[in-house]
C-alpha positions as CSV (number, residue, x, y, z in Angstrom):
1,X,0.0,0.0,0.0
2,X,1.2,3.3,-1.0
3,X,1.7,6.5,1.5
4,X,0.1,9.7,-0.1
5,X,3.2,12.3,0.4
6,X,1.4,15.6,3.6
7,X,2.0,17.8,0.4
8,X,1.6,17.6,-3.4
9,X,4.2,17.4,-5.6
10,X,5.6,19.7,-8.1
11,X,4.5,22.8,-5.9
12,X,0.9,22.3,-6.4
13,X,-1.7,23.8,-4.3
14,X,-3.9,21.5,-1.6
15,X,-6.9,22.9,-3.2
16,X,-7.6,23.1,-7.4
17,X,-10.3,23.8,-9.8
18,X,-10.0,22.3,-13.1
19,X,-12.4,23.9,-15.6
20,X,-13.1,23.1,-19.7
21,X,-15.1,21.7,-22.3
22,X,-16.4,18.5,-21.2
23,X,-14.2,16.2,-23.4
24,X,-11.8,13.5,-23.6
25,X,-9.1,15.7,-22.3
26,X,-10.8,17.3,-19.5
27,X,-11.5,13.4,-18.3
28,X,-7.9,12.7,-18.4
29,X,-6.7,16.3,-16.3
30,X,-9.2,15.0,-13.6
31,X,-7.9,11.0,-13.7
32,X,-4.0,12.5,-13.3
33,X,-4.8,14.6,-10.7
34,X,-6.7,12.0,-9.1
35,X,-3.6,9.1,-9.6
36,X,-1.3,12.5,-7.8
37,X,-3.5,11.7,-4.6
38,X,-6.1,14.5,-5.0
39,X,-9.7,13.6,-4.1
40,X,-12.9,14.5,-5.7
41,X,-14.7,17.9,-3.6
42,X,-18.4,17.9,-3.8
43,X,-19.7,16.9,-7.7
44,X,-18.7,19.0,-10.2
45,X,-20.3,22.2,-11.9
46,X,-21.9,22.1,-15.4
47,X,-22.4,24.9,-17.4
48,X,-23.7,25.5,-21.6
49,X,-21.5,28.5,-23.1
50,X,-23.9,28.6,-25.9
51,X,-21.3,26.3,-28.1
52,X,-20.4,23.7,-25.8
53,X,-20.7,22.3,-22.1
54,X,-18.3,23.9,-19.5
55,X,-17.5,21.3,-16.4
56,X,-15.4,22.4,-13.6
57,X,-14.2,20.4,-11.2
58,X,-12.7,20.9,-7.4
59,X,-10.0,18.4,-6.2
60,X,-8.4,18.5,-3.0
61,X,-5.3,17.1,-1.3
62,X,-6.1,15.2,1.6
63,X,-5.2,15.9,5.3
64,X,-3.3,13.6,7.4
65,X,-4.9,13.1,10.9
């Protein structure tokens, strides 16, 4: 079993919002950020831009007790 590191790597924050068109690519942001060690925040947001949907999506890093 792995140990998820008190801080994320590469300088990240603890807490990000990652926003775009819901596609293929927006999928795969989340999935890495999840395989970092981030965790899903609440469900995400969904918005219509008059062209396309708009997701946004909060990850967090998680606290040690």
């Amino acid at each position: 079993m792995s140990t998820v590191p008190n801080t994320p790597p590469d300088g990240l924050p603890r807490y990000r919002v990652l926003t775009g068109p819901d596609d293929a690519a927006f999928c795969h942001r989340v999935s890495e950020a999840l395989a970092l060690g981030y965790r899903l925040y609440d469900g995400p947001a969904v918005t219509f831009d008059g062209e396309r949907v708009i997701v946004a999506q909060a990850v967090v890093w998680p606290s040690t007790p």
